[in-house]
Residue frames relative to the residue before (quaternion, step in Angstrom):
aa qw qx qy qz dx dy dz
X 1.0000 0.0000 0.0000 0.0000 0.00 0.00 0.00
X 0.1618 0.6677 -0.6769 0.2641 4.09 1.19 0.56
X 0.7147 0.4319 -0.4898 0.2506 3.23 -0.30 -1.56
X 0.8096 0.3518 -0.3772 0.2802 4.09 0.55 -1.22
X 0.6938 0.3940 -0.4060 0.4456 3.46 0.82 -0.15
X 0.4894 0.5396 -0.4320 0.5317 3.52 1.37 0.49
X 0.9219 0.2586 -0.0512 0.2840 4.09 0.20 -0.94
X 0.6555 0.4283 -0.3150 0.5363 2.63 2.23 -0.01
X 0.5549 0.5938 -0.4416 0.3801 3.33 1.45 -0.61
X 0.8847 0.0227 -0.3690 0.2841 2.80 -1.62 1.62
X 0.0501 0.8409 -0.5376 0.0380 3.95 1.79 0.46
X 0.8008 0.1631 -0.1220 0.5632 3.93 0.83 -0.30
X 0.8256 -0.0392 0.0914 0.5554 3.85 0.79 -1.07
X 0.6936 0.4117 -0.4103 0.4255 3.91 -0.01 -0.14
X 0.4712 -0.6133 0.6042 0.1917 3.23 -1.92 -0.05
X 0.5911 -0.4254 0.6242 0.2830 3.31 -1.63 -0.07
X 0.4983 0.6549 -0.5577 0.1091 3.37 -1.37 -0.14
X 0.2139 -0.8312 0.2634 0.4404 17.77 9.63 -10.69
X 0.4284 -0.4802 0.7654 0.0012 6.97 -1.88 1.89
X 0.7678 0.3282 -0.2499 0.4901 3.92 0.85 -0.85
X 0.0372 0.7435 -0.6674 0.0202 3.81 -0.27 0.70
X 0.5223 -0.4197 0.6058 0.4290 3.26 -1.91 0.16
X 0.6287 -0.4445 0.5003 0.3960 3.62 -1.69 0.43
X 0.3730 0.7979 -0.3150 0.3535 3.69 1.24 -0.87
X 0.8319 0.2761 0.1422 0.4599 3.06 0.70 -1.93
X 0.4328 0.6825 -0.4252 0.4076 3.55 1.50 0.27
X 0.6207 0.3923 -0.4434 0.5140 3.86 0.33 0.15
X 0.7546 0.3279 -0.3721 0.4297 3.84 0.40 -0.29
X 0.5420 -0.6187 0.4588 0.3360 4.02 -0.67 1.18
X 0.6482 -0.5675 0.4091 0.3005 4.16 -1.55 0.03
X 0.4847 0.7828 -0.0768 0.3825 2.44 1.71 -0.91
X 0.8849 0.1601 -0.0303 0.4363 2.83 0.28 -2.09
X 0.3076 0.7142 -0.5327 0.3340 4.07 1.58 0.47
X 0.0177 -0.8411 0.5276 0.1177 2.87 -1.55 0.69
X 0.6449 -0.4232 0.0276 0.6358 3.66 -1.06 1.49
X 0.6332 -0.4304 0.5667 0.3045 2.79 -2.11 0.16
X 0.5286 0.6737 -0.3023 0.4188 3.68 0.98 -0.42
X 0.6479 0.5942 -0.1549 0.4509 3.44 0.96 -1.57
X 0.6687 -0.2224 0.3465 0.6192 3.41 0.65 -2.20
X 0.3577 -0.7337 0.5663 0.1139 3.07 -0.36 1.68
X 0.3353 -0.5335 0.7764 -0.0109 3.29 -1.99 0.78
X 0.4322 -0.6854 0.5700 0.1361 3.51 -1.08 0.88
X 0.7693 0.3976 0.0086 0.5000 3.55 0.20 0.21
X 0.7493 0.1923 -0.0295 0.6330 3.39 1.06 -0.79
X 0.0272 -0.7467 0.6362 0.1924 3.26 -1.24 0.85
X 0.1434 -0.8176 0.5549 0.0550 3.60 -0.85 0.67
X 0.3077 -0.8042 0.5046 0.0629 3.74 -0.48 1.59
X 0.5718 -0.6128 0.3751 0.3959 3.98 -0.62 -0.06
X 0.6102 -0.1201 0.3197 0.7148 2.54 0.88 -2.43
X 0.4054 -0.3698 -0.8075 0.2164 1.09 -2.20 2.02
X 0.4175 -0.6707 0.5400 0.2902 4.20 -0.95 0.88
X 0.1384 0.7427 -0.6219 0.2061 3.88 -0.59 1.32
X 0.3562 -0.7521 0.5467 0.0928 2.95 -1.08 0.27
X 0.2744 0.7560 -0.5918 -0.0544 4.61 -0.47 -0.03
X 0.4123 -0.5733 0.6751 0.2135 3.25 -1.46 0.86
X 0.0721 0.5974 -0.7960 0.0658 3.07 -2.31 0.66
X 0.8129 -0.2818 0.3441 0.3760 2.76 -1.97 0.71
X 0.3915 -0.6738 0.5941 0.1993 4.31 -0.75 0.40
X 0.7716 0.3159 -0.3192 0.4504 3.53 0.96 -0.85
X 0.0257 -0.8880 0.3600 -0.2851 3.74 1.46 0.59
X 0.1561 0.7716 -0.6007 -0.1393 3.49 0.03 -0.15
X 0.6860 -0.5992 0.3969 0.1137 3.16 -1.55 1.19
X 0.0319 -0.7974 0.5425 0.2625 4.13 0.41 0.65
X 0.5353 -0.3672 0.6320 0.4233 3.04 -1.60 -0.98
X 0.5193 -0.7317 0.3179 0.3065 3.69 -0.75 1.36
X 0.4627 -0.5386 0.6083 0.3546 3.73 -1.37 -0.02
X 0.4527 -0.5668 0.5530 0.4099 3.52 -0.77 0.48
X 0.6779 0.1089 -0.3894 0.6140 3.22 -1.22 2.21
X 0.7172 0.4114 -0.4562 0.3288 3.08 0.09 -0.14
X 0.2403 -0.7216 0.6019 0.2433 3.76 -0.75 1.00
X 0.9095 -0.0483 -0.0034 0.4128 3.73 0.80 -0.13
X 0.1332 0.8407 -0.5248 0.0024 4.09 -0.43 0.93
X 0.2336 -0.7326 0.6378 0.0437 2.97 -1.10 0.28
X 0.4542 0.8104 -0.3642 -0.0661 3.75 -1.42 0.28
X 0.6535 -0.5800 0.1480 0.4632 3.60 -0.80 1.12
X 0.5148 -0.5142 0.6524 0.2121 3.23 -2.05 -0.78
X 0.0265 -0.7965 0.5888 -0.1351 3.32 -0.81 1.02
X 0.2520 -0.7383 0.5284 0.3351 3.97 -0.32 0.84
X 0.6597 0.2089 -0.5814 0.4280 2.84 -2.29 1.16
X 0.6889 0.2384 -0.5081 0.4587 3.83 0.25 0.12
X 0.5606 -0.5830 0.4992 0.3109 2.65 -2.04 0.93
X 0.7400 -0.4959 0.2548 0.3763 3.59 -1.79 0.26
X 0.6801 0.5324 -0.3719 0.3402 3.08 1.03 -0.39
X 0.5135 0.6276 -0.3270 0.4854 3.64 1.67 -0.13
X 0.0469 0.8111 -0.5749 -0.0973 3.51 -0.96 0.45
X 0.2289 0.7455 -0.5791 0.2375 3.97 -0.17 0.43
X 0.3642 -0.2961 -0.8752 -0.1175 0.59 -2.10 1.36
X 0.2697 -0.7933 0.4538 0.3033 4.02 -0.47 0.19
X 0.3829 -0.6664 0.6238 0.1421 4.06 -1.35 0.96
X 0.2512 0.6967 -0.6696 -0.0559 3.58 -0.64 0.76
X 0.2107 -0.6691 0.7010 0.1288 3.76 -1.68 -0.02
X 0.0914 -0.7536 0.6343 -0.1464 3.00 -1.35 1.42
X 0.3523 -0.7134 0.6011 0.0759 3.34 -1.19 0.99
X 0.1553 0.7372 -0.6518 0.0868 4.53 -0.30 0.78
X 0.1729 -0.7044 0.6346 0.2668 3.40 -1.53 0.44
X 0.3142 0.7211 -0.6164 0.0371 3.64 -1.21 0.26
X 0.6604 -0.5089 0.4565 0.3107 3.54 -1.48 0.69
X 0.7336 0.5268 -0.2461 0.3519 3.16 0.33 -0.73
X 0.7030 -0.6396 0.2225 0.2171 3.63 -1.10 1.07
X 0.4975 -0.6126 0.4165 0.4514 3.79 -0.42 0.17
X 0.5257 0.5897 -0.4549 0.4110 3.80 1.17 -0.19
X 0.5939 0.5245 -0.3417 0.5054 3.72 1.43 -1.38
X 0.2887 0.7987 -0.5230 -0.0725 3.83 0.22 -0.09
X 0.6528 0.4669 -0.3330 0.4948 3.23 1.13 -1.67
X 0.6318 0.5811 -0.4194 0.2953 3.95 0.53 -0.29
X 0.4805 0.6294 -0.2279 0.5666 3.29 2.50 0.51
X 0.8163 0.3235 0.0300 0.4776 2.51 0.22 -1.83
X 0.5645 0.6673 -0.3613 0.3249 3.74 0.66 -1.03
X 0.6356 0.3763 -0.3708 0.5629 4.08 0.82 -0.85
X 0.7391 0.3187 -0.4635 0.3706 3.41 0.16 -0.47
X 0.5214 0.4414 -0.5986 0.4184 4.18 0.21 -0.74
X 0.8083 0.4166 -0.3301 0.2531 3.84 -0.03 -1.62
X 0.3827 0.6489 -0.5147 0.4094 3.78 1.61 0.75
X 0.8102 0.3294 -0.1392 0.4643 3.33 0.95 -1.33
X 0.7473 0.4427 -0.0872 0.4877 3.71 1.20 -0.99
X 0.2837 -0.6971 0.6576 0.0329 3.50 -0.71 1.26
X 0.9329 0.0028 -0.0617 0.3547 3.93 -1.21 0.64
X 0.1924 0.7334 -0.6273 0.1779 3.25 1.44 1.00
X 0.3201 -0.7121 0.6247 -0.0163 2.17 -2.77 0.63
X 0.1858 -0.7818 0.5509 0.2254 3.55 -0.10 0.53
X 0.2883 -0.8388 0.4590 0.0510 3.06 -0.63 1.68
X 0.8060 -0.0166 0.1089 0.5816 3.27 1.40 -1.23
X 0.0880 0.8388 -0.5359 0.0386 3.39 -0.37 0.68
X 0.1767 -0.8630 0.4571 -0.1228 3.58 -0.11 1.50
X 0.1586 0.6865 -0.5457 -0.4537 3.44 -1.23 -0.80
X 0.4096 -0.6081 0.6670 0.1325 3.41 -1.70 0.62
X 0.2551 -0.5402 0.7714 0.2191 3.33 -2.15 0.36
X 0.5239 -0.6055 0.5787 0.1549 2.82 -1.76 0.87
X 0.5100 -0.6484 0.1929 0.5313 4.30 -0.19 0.11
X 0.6736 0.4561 -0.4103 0.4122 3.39 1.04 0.26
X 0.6912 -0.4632 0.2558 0.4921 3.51 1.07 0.80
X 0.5588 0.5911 -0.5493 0.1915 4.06 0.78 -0.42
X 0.6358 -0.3819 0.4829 0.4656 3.56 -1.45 0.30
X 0.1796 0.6700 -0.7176 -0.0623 3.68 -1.47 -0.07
X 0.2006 -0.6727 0.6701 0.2412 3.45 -1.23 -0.40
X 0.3075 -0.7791 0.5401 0.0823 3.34 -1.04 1.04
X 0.0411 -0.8825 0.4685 -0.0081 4.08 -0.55 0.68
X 0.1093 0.8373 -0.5097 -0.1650 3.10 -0.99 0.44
X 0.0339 -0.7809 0.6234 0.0183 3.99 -0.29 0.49
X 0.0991 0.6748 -0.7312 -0.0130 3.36 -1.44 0.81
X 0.1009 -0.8551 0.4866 -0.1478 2.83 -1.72 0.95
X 0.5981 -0.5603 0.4262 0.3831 3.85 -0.40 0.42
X 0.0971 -0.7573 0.6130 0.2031 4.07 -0.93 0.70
X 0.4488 -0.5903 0.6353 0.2157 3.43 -1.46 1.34
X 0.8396 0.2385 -0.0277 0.4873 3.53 0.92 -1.07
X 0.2699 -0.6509 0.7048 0.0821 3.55 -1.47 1.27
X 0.3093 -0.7267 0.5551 0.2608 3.51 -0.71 0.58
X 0.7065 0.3693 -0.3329 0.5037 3.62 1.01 0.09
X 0.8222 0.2877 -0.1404 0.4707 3.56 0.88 -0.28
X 0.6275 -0.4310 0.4203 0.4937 3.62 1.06 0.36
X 0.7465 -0.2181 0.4837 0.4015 2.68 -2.29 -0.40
X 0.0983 0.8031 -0.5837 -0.0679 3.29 -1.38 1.20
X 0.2485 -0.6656 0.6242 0.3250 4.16 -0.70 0.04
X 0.8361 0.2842 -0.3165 0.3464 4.06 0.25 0.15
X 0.7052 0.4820 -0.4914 0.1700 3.19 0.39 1.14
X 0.7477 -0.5938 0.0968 0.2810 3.41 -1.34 1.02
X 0.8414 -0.2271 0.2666 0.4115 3.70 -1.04 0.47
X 0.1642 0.7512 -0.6297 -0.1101 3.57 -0.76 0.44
X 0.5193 -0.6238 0.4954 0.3096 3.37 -2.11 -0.07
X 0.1084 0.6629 -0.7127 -0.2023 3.92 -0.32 -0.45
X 0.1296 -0.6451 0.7460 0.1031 3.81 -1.32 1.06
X 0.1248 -0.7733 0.5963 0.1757 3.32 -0.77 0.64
X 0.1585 -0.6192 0.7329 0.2330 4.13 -1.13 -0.27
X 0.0668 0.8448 -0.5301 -0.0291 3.57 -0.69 0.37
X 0.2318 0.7800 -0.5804 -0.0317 3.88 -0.62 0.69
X 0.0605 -0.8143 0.5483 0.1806 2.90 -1.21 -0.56
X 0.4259 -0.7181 0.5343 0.1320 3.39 -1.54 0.66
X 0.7730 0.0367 -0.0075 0.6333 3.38 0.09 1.22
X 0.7220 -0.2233 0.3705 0.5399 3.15 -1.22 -1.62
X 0.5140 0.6426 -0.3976 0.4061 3.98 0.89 -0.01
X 0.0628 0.7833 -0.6108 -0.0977 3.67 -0.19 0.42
X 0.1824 -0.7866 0.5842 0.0813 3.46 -1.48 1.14
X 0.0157 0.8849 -0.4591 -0.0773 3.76 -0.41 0.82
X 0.1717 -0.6999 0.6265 0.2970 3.84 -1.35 0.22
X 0.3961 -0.8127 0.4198 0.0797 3.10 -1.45 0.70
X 0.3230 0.8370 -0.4383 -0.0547 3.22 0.50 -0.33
X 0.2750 -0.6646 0.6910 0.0726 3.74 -1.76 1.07
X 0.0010 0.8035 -0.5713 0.1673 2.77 -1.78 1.01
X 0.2300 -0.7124 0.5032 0.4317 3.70 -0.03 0.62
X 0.6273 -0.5649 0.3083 0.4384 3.59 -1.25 1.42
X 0.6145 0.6007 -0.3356 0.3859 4.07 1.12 -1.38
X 0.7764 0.3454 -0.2413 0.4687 3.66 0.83 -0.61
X 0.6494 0.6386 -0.3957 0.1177 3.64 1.13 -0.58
X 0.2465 -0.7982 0.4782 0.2710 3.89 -0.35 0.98
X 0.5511 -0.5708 0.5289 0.3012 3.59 -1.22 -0.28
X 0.5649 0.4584 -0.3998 0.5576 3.50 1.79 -0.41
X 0.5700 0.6332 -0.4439 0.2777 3.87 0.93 0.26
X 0.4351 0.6983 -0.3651 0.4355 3.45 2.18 -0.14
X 0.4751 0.5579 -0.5502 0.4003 3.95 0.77 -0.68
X 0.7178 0.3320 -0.4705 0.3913 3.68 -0.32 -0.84
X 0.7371 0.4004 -0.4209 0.3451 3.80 0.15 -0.71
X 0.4948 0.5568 -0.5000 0.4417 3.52 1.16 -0.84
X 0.7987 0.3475 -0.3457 0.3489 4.09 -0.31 -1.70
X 0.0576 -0.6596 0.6400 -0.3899 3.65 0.77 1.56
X 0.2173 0.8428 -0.4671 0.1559 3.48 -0.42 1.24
X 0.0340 0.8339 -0.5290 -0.1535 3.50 -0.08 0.57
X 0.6352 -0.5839 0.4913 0.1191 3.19 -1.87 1.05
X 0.1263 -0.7242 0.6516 0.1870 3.83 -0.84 0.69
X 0.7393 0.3444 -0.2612 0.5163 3.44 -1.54 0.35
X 0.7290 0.2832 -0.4793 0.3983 3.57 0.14 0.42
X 0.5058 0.5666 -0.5614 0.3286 3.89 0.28 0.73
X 0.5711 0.5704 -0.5051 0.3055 4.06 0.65 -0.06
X 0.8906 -0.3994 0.1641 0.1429 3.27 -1.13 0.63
X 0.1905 0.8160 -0.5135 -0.1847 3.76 -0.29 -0.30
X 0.6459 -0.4294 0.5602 0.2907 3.41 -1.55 0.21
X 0.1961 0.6175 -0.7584 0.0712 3.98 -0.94 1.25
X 0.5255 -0.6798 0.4114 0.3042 3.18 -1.50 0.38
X 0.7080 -0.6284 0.1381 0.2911 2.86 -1.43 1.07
X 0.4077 0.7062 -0.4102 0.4084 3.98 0.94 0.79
X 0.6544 0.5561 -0.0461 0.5103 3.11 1.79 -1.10
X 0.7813 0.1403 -0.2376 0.5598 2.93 0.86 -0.84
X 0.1737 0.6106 -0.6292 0.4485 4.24 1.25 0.93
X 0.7476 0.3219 -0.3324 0.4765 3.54 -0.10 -1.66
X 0.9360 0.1863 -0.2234 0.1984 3.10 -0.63 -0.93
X 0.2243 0.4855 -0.6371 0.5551 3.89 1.54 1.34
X 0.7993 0.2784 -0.2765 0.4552 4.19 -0.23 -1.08
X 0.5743 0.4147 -0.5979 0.3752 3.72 0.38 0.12
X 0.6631 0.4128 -0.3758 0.4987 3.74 1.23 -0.39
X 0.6861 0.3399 -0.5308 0.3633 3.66 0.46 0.50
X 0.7563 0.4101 -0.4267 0.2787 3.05 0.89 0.39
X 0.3055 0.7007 -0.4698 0.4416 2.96 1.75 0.57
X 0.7219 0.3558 -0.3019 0.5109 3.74 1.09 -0.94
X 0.5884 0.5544 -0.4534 0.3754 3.70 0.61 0.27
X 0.4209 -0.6400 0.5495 0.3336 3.69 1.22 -0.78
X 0.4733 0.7165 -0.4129 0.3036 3.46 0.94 -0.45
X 0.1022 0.8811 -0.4325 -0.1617 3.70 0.80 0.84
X 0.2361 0.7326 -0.4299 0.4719 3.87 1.64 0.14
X 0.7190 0.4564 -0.1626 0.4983 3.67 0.41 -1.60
X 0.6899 0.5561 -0.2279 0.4036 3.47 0.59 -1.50
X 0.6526 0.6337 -0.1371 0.3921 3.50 1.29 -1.13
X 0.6567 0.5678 -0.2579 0.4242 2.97 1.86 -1.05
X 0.6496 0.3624 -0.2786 0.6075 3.56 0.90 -0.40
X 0.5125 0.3486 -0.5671 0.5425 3.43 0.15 1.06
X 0.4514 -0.6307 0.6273 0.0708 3.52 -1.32 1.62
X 0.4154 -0.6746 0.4640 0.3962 4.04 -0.76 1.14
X 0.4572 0.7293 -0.3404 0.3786 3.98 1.10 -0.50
X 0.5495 0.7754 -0.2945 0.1007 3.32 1.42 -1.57
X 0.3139 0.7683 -0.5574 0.0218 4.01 -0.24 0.29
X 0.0034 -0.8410 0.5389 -0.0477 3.01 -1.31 1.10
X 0.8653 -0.1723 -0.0631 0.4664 3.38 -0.07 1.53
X 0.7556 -0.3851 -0.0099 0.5298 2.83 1.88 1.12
X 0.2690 0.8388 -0.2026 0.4278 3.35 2.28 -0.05
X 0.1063 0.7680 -0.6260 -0.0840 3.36 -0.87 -0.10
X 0.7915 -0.4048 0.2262 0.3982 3.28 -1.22 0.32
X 0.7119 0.3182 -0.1676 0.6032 3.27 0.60 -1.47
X 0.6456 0.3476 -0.5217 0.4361 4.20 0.15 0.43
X 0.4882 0.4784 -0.4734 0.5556 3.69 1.45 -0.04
X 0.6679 0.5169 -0.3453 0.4092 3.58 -0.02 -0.44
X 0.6820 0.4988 -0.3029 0.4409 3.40 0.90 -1.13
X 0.6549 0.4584 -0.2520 0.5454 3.74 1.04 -1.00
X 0.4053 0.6724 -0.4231 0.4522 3.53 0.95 -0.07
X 0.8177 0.3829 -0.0215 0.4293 2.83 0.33 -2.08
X 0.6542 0.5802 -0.1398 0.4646 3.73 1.18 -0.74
X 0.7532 0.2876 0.0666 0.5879 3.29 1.33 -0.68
X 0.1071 -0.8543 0.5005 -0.0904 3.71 0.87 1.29
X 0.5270 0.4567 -0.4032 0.5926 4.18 1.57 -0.28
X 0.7373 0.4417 -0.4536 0.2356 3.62 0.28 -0.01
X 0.3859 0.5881 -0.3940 0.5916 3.42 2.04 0.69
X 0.3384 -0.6374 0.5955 0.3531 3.80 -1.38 0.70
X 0.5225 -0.6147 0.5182 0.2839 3.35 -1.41 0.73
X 0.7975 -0.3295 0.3099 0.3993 3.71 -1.84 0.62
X 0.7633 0.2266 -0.1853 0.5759 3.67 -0.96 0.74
X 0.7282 0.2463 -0.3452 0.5384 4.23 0.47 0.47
X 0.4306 -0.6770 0.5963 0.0265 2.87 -1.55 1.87
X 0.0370 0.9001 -0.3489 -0.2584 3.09 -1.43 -0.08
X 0.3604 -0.7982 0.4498 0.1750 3.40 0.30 1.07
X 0.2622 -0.6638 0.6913 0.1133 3.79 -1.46 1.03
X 0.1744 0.7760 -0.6043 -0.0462 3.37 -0.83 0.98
X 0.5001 -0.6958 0.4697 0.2125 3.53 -0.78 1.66
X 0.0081 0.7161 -0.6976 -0.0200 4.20 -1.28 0.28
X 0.7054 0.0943 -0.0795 0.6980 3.98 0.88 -0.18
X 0.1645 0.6832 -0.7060 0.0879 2.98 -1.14 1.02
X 0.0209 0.7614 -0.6289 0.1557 4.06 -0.73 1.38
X 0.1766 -0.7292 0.6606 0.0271 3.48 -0.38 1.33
X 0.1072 0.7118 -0.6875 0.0961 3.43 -1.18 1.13
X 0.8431 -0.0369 0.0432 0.5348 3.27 -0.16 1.87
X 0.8371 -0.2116 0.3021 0.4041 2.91 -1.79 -1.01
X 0.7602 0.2504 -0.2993 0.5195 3.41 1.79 -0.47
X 0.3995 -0.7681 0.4710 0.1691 3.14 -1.42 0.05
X 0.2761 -0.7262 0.5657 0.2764 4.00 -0.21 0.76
X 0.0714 0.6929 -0.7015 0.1509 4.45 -0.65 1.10
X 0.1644 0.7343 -0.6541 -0.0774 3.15 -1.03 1.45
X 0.1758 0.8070 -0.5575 0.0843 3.80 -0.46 -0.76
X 0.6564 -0.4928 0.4906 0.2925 3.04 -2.05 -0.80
X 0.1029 -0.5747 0.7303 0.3546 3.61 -1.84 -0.74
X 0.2770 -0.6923 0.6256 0.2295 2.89 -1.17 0.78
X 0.1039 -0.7923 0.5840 0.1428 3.76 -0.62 0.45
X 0.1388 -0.8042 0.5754 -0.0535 3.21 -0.91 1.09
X 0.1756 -0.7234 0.6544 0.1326 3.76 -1.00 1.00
X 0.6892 -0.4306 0.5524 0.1857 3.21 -1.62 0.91
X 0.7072 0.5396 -0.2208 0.3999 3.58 0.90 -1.08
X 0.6457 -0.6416 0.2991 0.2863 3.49 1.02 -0.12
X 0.3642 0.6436 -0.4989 0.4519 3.50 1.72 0.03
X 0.6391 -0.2839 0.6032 0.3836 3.00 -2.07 -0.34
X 0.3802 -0.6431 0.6382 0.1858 3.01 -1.62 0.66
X 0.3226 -0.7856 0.5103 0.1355 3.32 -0.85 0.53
X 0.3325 -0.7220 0.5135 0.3232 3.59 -1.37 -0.42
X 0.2666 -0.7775 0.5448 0.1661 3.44 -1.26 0.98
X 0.1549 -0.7553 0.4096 0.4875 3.83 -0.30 -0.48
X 0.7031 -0.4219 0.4702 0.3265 2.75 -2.15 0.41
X 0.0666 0.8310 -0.5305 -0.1537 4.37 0.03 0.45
X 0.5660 0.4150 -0.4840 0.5226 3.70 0.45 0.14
X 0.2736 -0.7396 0.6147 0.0144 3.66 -0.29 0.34
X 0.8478 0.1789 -0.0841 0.4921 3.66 0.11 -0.67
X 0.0082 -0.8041 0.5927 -0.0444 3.66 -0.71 0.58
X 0.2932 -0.8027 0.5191 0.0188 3.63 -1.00 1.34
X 0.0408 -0.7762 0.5754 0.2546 3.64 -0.75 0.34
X 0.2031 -0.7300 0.6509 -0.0464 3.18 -1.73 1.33
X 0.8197 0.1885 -0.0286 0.5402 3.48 -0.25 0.78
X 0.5094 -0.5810 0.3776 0.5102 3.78 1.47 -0.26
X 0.6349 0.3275 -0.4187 0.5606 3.61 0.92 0.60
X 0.5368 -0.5500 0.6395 0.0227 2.55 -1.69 1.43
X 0.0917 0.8421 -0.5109 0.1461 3.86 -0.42 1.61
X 0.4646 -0.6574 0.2882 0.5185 3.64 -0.68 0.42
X 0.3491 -0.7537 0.5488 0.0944 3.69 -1.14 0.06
X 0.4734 -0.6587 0.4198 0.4072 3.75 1.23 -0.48
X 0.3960 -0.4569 0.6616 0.4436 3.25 -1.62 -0.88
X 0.3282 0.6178 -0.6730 0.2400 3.62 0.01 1.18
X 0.4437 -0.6441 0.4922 0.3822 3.83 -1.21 -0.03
């Protein structure tokens, strides 16, 4: 999923850059959880910003993300080998104007990268339990590709169930995979307890080094200057499989992922956890048009940011 938080983010204005708990997780308040990034929870995955919350299975094992993917996870089943996990839970964070009905006009180049004779089984909308809009999906399809064995022609049918909402221009999504023969309907609970958090979007206080970088990484985000932009990216940088110099390339490759003439952009911080040399920075941009709309919110996607040399640079969501 690079390409959507890579080609859609900002198609008009923005940039680039889960009430339902497990019992598990019933003695600690909604409130007081922190990301899953910070201090993981077994069972629970907990995002900054937009602040949400999804249960899963605890005995789950934790993967290593899919590009886009801000976080996955998935079970065990005998006769697969160890390196297999299914069915598997991922969550992903994309920005784009465009409605939750336009989805496949997202999501659709990337399935038909990996999936041969897909189908769009179901395509609904749904509330979430606190009344938000979502849209519910299903699509199954044939894999061109085994991530352990190459390019294959014999294996069986999968599901991808999607949940899909969004806040504004920020779209949040669960995923869930399944071979089609095994996929249950009791595997929706984890995407349903999709939960978002009130009270956790007001401000915080970082010091004033932090917020230098990351006021001039947004002017040069409004300058286009992608040289400049490049500089606050750390050569170490990896994000959700990314490196620096594929961040750069999608920079360069993708001119919508800059805000257009007449839109500002403000960093506003909501979690801020200095460790060391690094630092844990989540939050928003607020983008604003000259023109008199509302200003909206973009996230912050590099989350963590390291100084090298006295400069404070991004760093990814790697450990």
């Amino acid at each position: 999923m690079k390409r959507l938080i890579a080609a859609s983010v900002l198609t008009a204005l923005v940039l680039s850059t889960g009430g339902f708990l497990t019992l598990t997780h019933g003695q600690t308040p909604a409130n007081e959880l922190k990301p899953t990034f910070i201090s993981p929870t077994p069972g629970l995955y907990v995002n900054g910003w937009p602040p949400f919350t999804v249960s899963y299975p605890k005995e789950w094992a934790v993967l290593r993300e899919n590009p886009g993917d801000f976080f996955r996870v998935g079970g065990t089943r005998p006769g697969l080998p160890p390196e297999a996990h299914m069915p598997q839970l991922g969550i992903g964070i994309g920005v784009t104007p465009l409605p939750l009905e336009d989805w496949t006009k997202l999501f659709m180049p990337s399935l038909q990268q990996f999936l041969t004779d897909i189908k769009v089984l179901s395509d609904k909308p749904f509330r979430l339990k606190d009344g938000t809009p979502a849209r519910e999906i299903e699509v199954e399809g044939l894999p061109v590709y085994n991530p352990v064995r190459g390019k294959v022609t014999d294996e069986p049918k999968i599901v991808l169930y999607y949940l899909l909402t969004n806040r504004s221009i920020t779209w949040v999504w669960v995923r869930i995979v399944e071979v089609k023969a095994m996929f249950e309907e009791d595997l929706k609970k984890h995407a349903y307890s999709l939960t978002f958090l009130p009270g956790r979007e007001e401000p915080v206080e970082v010091p004033p080094d932090v917020r230098a970088f990351l006021e001039m990484f947004c002017t040069d985000m409004m300058s286009r200057d992608i040289t400049s932009i490049m500089g606050h990216f750390s050569d170490g940088y990896l994000q959700s499989g990314g490196n620096k110099a594929s961040q750069e390339r999608d920079y360069r490759a993708h001119p919508e992922m800059f805000p257009p003439p007449g839109v500002t952009l403000e960093p506003v911080v909501t979690i801020y956890e200095p460790h060391g040399d690094r630092a844990y920075v989540d939050g928003f941009i607020l983008v604003n048009a000259k023109n008199g709309t509302n200003p909206v919110k973009a996230p912050l996607y590099n989350r963590q940011i390291i100084k090298e040399q006295g400069r404070w640079k991004w760093y990814g969501n790697q450990k």
